[in-house]
Structure formats: C-alpha cells, structure tokens
C-alpha positions as CSV (number, residue, x, y, z in Angstrom):
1,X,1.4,-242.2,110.0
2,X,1.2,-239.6,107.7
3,X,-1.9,-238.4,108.1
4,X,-0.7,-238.3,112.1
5,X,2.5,-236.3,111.2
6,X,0.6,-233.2,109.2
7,X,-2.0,-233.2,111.8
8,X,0.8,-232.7,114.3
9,X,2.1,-230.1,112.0
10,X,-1.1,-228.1,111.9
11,X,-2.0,-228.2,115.4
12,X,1.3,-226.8,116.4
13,X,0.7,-223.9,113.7
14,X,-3.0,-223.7,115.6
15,X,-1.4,-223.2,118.8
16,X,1.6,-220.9,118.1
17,X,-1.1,-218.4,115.9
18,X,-4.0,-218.6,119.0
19,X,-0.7,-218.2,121.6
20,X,-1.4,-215.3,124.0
21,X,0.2,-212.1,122.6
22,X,1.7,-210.6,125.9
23,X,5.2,-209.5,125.9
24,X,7.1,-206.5,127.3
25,X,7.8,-204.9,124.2
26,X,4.5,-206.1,122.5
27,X,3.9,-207.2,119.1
28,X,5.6,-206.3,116.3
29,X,5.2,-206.1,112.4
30,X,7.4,-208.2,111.0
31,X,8.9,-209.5,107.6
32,X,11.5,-212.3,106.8
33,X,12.7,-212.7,103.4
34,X,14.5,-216.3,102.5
35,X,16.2,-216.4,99.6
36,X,16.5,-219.9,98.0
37,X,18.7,-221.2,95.8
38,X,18.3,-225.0,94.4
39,X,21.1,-226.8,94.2
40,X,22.2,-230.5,93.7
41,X,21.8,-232.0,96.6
42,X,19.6,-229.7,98.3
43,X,19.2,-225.5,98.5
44,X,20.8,-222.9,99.9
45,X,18.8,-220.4,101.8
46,X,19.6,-217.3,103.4
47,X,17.2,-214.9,105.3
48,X,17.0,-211.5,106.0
49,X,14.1,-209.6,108.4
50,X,12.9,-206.0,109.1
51,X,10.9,-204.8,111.9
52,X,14.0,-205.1,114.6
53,X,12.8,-208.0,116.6
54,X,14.7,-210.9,115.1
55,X,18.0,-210.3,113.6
56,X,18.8,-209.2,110.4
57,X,20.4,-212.1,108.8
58,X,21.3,-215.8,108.3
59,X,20.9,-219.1,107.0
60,X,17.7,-221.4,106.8
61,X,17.6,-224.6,106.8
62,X,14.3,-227.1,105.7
63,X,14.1,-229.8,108.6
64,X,13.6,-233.5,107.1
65,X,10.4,-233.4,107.7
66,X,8.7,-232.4,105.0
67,X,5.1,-232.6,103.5
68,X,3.5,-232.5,99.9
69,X,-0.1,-233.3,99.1
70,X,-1.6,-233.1,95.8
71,X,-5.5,-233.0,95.8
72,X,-7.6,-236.1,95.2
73,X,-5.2,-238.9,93.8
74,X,-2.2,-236.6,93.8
75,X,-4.0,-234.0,91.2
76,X,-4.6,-230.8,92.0
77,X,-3.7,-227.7,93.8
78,X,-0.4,-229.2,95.7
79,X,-0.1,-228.4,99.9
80,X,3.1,-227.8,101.5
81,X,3.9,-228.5,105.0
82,X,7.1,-227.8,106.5
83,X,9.5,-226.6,109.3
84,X,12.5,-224.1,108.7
85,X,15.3,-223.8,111.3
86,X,16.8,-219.9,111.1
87,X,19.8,-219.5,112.6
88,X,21.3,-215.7,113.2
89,X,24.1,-214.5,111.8
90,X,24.7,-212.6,114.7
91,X,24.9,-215.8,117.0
92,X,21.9,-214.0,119.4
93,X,19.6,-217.3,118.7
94,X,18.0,-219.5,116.2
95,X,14.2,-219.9,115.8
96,X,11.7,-222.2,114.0
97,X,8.7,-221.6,111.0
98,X,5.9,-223.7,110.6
99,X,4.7,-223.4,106.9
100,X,1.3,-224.6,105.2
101,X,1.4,-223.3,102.2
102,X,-0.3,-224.1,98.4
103,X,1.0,-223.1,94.9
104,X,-1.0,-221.3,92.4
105,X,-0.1,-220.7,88.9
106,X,1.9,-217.7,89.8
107,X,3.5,-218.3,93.3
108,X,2.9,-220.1,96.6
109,X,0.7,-218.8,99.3
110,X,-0.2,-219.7,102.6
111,X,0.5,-218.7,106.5
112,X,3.4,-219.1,109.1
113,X,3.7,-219.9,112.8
114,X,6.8,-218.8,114.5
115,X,8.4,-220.1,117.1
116,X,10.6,-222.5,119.5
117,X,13.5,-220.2,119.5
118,X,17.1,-220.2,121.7
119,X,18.6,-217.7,122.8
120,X,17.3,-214.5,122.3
121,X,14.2,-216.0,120.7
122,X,12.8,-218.0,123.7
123,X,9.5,-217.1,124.2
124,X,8.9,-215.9,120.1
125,X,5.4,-216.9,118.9
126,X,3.3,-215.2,116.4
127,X,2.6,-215.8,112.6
128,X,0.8,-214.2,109.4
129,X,1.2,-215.0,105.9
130,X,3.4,-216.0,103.1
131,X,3.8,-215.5,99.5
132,X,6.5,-217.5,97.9
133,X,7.6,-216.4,93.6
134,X,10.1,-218.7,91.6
135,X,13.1,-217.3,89.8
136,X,15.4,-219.5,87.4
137,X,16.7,-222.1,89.8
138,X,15.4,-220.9,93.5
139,X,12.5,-219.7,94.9
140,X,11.9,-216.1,97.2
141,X,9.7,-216.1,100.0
142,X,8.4,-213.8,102.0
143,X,6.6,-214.3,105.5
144,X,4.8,-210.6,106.9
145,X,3.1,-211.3,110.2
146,X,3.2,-210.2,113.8
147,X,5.5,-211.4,117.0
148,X,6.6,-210.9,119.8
149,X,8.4,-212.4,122.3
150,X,7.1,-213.1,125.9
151,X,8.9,-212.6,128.6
C-alpha cells in the first residue's frame, strides 16, 4: 500500500512536469515562498509568490497524506513526499504542490509539480525546484519553477 501510494505520488509529479506547456499568456517564471511555523499540534504556513501569475498571498496547508523514507532500514538521506493545498488570500482560487524532496545537512532540496487548481487556477500545471532552510521552530521554503495556465 505504501509503496502504491508514493508511486502514485510520483507519477502525478511525472505528468504535471511532462504536461504540454500551451497557454495564452505562456509560461512564466515563478517563485512561491511558504513560510512555516511548527506549532503543537501541527504548523502554520503562509505563502507568498512573485512572477504575477498566482496571487500574492495566503495560507498552505500539508494534506494528510504524507510520505517519509529513510534509505535502507530507515538510515540514510531521508525522502519527502507530499501535497500542499494553497489557498489565495484574494479568494481568486486555490491550487495544489506535489513535493519530492530530500534533506541534506544544510537544507531540503528537491522539485515541485503544480497543479489541480479552482478558480482562477484551473488549467495551472508546471513545476521546477525547491530548496527548503530551517529556522528555530519552522522551516522556509522556496519553490522557483515555470507555469502557466492553459486555457
């Protein structure tokens, strides 16, 4: 079951990433920030983006599902697989981010799909890359890729 749930999880980032790139107002350069904070209980997250083709701000939020794997016999470099839910400030949509990711000894890297949007969003798809650094208590993350959204 598990094994079926992360290769689910990677063949949806292989098809958003390989996802024709046609759109009216073609691809764009593109960066969200997401600020976490740990908390008990959970984290709070907040986002920001530049590049004008998502809104600017709002909250994020780690769906359930949610995937660690740590090398042979759990030792190792440690994977993470997981889906964020963005939701605009600006109530013009809310949007999904498939992450794969793996920590080093000085941050987390990996790559990003993006997509399943509403509102303004249906139709996003795209991706790129992720580094991720730890403060005291959170974690800031930032995802630089290219989307657009097809009409």
């Amino acid at each position: 079951m598990r094994a079926a749930r992360i290769g689910a999880v990677i063949g949806i980032l292989g098809a958003l990433i390989a996802a024709p790139s046609v759109s009216a107002g073609g691809v764009t350069q593109t960066t969200i920030s997401i600020h976490i904070v740990f908390k008990t209980g959970g984290a709070d997250e907040t986002f920001t983006t530049t590049g004008g083709l998502l809104c600017p701000s709002g909250t994020a939020v780690s769906d359930p599902f949610f995937q660690t794997i740590g090398g042979s016999q759990n030792r190792g470099n440690f994977t993470f697989h997981l889906v964020k839910t963005l939701t605009c400030d600006d109530e013009s949509g809310t949007f999904k981010i498939l992450v794969d990711a793996a920590r080093t000894p000085t941050a987390t890297v990996g790559g990003f799909a993006a997509g399943r949007g509403t509102g303004d969003y249906v139709g996003l798809h795209g991706g790129g890359q992720l580094v991720g650094t730890g403060f005291n208590g959170g974690l800031d993350d930032l995802y630089t890729g290219n989307l657009t959204i097809a009409p």
